[in-house]
VOPAGU-2260 file (C-alpha; in pm, 1 decimal, decimal comma):
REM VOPAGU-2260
SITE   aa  ch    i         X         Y         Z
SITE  UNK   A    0    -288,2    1157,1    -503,9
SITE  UNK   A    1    -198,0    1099,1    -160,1
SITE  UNK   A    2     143,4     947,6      29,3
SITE  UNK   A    3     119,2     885,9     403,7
SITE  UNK   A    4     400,6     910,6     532,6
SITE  UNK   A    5     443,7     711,9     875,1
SITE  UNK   A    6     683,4     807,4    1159,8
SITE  UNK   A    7     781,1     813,7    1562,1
SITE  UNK   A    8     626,4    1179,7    1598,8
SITE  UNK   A    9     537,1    1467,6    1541,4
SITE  UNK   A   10     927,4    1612,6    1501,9
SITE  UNK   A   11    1060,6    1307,8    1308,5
SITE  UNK   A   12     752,0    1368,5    1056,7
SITE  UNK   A   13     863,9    1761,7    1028,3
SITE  UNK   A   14    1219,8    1652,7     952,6
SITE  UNK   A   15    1136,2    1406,2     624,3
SITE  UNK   A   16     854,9    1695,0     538,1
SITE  UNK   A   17    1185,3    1935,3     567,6
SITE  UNK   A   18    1431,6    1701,1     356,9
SITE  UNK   A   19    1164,2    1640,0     143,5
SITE  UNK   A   20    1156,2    2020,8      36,1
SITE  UNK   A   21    1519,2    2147,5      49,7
SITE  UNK   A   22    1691,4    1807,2     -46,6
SITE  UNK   A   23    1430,4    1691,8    -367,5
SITE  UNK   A   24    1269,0    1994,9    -399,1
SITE  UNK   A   25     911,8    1847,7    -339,2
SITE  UNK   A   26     651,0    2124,7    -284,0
SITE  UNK   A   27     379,6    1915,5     -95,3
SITE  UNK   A   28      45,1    2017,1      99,6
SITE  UNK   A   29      90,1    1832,6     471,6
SITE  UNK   A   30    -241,1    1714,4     667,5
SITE  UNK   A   31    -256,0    1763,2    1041,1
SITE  UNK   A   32     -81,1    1400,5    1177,3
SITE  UNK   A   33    -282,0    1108,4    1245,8
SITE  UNK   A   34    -278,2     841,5    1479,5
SITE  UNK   A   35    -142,5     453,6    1408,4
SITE  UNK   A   36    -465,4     321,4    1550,7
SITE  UNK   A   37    -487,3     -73,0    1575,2
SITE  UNK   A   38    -868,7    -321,6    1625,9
SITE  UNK   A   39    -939,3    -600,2    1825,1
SITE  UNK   A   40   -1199,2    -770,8    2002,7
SITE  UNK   A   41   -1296,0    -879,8    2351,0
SITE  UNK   A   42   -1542,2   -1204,3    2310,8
SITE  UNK   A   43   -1536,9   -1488,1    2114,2
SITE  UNK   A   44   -1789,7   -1528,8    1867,0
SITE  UNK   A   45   -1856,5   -1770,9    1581,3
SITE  UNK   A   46   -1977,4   -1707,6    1260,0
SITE  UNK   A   47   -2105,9   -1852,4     935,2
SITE  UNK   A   48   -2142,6   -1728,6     584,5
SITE  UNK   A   49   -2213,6   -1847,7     240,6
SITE  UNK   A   50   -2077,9   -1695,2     -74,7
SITE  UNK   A   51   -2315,0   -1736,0    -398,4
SITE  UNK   A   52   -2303,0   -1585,6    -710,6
SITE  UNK   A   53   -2475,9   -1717,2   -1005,4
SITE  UNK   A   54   -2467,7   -1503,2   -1372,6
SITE  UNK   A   55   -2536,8   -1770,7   -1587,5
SITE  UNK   A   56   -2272,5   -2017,4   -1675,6
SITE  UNK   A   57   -2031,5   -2074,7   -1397,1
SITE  UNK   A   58   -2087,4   -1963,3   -1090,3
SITE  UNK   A   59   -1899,1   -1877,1    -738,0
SITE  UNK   A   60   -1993,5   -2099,6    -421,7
SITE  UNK   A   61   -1796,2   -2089,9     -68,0
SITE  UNK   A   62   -1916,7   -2164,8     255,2
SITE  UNK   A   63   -1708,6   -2107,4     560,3
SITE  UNK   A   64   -1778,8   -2076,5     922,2
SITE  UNK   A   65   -1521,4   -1932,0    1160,2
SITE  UNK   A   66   -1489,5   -1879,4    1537,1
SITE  UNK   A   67   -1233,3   -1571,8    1604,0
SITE  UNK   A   68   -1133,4   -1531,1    1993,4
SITE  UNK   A   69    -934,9   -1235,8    2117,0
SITE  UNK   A   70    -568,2   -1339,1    2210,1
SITE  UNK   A   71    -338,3   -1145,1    2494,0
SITE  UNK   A   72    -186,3    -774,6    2377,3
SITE  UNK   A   73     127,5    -840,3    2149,2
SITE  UNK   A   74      83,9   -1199,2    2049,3
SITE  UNK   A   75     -61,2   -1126,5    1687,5
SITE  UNK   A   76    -292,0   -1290,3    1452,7
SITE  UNK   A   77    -309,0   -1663,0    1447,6
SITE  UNK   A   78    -488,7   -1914,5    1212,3
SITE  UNK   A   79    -575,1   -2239,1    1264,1
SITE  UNK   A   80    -722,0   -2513,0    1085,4
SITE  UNK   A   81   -1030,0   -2767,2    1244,4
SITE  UNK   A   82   -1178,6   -2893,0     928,0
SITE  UNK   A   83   -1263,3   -3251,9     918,9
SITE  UNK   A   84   -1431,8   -3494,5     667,2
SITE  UNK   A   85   -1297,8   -3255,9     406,6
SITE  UNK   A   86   -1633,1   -3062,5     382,5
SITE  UNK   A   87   -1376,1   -2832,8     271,3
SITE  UNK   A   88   -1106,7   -2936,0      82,5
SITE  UNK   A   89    -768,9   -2915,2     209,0
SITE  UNK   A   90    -676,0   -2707,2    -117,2
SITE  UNK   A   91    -871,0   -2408,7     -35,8
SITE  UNK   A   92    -808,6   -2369,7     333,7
SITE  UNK   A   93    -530,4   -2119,0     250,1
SITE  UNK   A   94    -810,1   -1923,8      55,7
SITE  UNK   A   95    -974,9   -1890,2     349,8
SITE  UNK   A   96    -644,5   -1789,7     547,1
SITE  UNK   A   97    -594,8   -1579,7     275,5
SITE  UNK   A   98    -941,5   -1372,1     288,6
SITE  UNK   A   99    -892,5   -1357,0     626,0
SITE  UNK   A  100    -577,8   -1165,4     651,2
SITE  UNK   A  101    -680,7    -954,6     349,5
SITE  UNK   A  102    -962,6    -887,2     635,1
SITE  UNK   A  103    -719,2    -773,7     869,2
SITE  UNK   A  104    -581,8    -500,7     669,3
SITE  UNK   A  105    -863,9    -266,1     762,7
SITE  UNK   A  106   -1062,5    -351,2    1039,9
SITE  UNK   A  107   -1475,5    -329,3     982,4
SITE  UNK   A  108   -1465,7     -88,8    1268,9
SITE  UNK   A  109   -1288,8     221,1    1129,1
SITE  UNK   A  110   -1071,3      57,1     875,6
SITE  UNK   A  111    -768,5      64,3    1098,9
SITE  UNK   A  112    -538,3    -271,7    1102,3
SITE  UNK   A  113    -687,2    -543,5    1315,6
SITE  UNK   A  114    -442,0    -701,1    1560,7
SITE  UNK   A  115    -446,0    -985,6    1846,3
SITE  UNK   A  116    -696,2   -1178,7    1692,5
SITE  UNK   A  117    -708,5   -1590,1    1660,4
SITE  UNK   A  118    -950,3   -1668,2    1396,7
SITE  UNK   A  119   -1005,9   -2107,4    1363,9
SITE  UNK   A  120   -1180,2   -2251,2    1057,1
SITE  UNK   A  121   -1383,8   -2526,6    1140,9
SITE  UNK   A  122   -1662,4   -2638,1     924,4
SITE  UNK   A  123   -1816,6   -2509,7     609,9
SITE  UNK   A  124   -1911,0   -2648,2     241,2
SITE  UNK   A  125   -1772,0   -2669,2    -154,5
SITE  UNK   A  126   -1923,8   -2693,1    -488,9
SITE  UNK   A  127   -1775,0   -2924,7    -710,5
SITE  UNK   A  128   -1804,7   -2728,8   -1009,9
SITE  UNK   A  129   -1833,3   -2322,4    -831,9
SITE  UNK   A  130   -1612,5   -2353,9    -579,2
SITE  UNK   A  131   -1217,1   -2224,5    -632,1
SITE  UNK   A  132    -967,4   -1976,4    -457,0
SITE  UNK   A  133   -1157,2   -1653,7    -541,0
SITE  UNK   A  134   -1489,1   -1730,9    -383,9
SITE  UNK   A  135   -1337,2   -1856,2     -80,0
SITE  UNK   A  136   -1107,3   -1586,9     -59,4
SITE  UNK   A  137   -1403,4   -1303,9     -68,8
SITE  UNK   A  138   -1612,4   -1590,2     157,7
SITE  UNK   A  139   -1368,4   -1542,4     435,2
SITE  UNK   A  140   -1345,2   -1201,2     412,3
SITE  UNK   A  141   -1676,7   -1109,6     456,3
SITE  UNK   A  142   -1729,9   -1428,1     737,2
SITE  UNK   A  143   -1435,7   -1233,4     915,3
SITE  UNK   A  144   -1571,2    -876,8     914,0
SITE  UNK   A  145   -1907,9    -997,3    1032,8
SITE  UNK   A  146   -1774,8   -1214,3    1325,3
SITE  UNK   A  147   -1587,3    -900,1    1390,5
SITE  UNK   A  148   -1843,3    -653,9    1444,7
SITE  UNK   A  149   -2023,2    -952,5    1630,0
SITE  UNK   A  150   -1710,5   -1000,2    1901,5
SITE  UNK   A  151   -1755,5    -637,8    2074,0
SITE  UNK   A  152   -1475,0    -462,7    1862,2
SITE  UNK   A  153   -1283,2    -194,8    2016,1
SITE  UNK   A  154   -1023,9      60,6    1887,7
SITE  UNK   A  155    -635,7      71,3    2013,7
SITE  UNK   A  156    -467,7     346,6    2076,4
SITE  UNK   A  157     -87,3     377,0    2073,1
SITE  UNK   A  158      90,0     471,3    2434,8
SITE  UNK   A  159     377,4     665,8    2509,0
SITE  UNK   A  160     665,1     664,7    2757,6
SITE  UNK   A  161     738,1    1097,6    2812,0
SITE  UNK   A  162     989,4    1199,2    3032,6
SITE  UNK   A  163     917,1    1612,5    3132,7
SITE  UNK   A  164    1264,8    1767,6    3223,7
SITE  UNK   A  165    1144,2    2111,2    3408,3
SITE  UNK   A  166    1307,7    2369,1    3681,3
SITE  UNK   A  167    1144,9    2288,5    3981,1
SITE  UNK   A  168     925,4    2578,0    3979,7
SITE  UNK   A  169     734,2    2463,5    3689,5
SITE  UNK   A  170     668,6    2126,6    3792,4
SITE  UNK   A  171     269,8    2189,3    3873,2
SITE  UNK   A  172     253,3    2349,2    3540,5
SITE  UNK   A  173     411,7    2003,9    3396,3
SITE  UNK   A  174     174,2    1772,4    3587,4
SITE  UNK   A  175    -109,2    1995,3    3439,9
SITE  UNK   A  176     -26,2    2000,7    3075,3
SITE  UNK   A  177      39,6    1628,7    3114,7
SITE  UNK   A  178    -285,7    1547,8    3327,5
SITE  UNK   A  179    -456,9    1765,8    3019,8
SITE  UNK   A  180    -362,8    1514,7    2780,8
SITE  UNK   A  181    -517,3    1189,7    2899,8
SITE  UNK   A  182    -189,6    1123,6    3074,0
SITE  UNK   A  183     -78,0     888,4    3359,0
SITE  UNK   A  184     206,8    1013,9    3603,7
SITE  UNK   A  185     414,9     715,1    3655,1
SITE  UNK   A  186     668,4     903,9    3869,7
SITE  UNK   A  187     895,6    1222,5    3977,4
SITE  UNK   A  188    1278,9    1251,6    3986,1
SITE  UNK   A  189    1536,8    1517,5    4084,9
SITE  UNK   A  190    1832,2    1510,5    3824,7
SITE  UNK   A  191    2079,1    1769,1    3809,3
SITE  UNK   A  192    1917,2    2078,0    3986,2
SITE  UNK   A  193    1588,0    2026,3    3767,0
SITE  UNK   A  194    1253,0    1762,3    3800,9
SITE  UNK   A  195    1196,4    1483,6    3586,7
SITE  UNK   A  196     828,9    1338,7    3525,5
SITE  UNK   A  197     716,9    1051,4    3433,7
SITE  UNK   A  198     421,2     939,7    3238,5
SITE  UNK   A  199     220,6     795,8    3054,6
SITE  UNK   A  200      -6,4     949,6    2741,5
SITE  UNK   A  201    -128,2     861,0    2449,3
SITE  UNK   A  202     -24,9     985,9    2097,6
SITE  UNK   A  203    -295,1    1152,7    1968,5
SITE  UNK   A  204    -290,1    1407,6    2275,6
SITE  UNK   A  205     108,7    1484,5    2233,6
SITE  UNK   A  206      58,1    1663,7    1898,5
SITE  UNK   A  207     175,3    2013,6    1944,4
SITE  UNK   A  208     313,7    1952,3    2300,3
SITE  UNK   A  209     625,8    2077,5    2222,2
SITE  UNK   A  210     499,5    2465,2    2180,3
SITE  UNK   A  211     290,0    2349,3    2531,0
SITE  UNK   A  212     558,3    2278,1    2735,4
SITE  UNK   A  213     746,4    2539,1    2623,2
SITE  UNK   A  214     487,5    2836,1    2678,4
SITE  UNK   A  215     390,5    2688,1    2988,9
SITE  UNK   A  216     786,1    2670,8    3147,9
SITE  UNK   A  217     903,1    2984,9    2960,1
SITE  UNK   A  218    1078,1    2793,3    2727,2
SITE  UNK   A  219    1298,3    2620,1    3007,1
SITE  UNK   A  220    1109,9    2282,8    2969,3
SITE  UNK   A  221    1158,0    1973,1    2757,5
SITE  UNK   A  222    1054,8    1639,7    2704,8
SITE  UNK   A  223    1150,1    1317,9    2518,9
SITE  UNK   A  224     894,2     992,9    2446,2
SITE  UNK   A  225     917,4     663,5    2283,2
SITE  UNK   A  226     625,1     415,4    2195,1
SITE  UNK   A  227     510,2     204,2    2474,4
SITE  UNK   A  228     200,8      -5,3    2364,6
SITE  UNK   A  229    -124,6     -24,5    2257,5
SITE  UNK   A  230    -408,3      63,2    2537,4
SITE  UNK   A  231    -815,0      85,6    2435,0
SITE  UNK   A  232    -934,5     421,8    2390,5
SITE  UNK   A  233   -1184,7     516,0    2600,7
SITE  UNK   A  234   -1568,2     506,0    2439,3
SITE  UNK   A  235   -1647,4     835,6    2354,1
SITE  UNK   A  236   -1331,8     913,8    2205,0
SITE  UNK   A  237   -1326,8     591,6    2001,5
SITE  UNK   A  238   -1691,6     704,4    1860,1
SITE  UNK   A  239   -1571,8    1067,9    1758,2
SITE  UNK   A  240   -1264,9     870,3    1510,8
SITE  UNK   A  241   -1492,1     660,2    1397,2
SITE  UNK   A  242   -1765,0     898,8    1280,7
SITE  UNK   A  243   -1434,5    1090,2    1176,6
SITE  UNK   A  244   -1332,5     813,8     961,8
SITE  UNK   A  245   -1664,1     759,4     819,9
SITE  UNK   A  246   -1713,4    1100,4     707,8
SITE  UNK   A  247   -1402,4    1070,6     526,4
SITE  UNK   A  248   -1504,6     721,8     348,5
SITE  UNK   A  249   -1231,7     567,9     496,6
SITE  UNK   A  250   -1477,3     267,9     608,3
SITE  UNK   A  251   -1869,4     246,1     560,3
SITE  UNK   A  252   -2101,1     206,8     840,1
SITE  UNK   A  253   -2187,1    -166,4     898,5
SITE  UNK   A  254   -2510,8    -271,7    1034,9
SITE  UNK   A  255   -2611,1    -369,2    1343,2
């Protein structure tokens, strides 16, 4: 069995790994750290699908067509209802709300969580006799995941704020390690007889920087960071976690 453990960094992760073996004497194997990534999209699509089972007896029927638009960084998920002439009835709609955020949980693209997304319900179709909570539920769901794929998906990557405190000497080595990892220098201080940078960088390159900036200064540098927001990562690097993730059977490859 497996328990992820989720956490600031890479330091705050070592110290519940460390508490978790002195304090409860838990002998556990630790994977390599991985990154909070979040899913969106950029266009607005719409999309229709119809949910049909029949096995004899009763059967499932749901029909639901949904347009999903991509809202601004940081303002969520938001659902909204445009059904009229009650082609659905008003006592499924939070089925389909339902399937939908179920949908959200792990995005089609790499099964990440999907965030920033505004997804409307607007027209779509019962059966009087097949139709209840479960097939809309699963109806939505799969509507969601293929309007998804449809609205030019792309990956998020968490952003951090690091501040570099090094002697002045060591400052080029700094910028380096930093420019290394994807980073942005946002600026330079002097503070107290030493340099302060700046920057910009995302998560998944900060792994291990501590041992980094500490070869690289001879042990006279140090640096702090805190989460910023969510930025896309760039194309190739998106592809390489999402093969990743695929390999793993984390999410299955959807079709073009």
């Amino acid at each position: 069995s497996e328990t992820i453990i989720a956490g600031m960094g890479e330091l705050y992760l070592e110290v519940i790994v460390d508490r978790l073996k002195r304090e409860f004497n838990v002998e556990c194997d630790v994977g390599a750290p991985q990154v909070a990534y979040r899913e969106t999209i950029t266009v607005p699509v719409d999309n229709e699908y119809k949910h049909v089972k029949q096995s004899g007896g009763r059967g499932q029927y749901a029909h639901v067509c949904l347009k999903l638009a991509p809202q601004e960084p940081g303002k969520g998920f938001e659902f909204v209802n445009e059904v009229k002439g009650g082609v659905i009835p008003t006592e499924y709609i939070p089925a389909v709300e339902k399937g939908v955020k179920k949908a959200l949980e792990s995005g089609p693209l790499a099964g990440f969580p999907v965030v920033d997304v505004k997804a409307t319900v607007y027209f779509g179709s019962y059966h009087e006799v097949d139709s209840n909570e479960f097939a809309f539920i699963t109806c939505a769901m799969q509507c969601f995941k293929q309007a998804f794929m449809k609205a030019k998906p792309q990956l998020l990557e968490p952003m951090m704020d690091v501040e570099v405190v090094v002697p002045e000497q060591y400052m080029g080595a700094a910028n380096g390690s930093i420019n290394q990892r994807r980073g942005r220098i946002e600026g330079m201080e002097d503070r107290a007889g030493v340099k302060l940078l700046k920057a910009t960088v995302p998560l998944g390159e900060m792994f291990g920087y501590s041992n980094a900036i500490r070869t690289v200064t001879q042990g006279r540098g140090s640096f702090t960071m805190i989460f910023k927001q969510y930025e896309p990562v760039p194309k190739n690097i998106a592809s390489e976690v999402v093969e990743k993730r695929i390999k793993e059977g984390k999410v299955r490859p959807m079709a073009d």
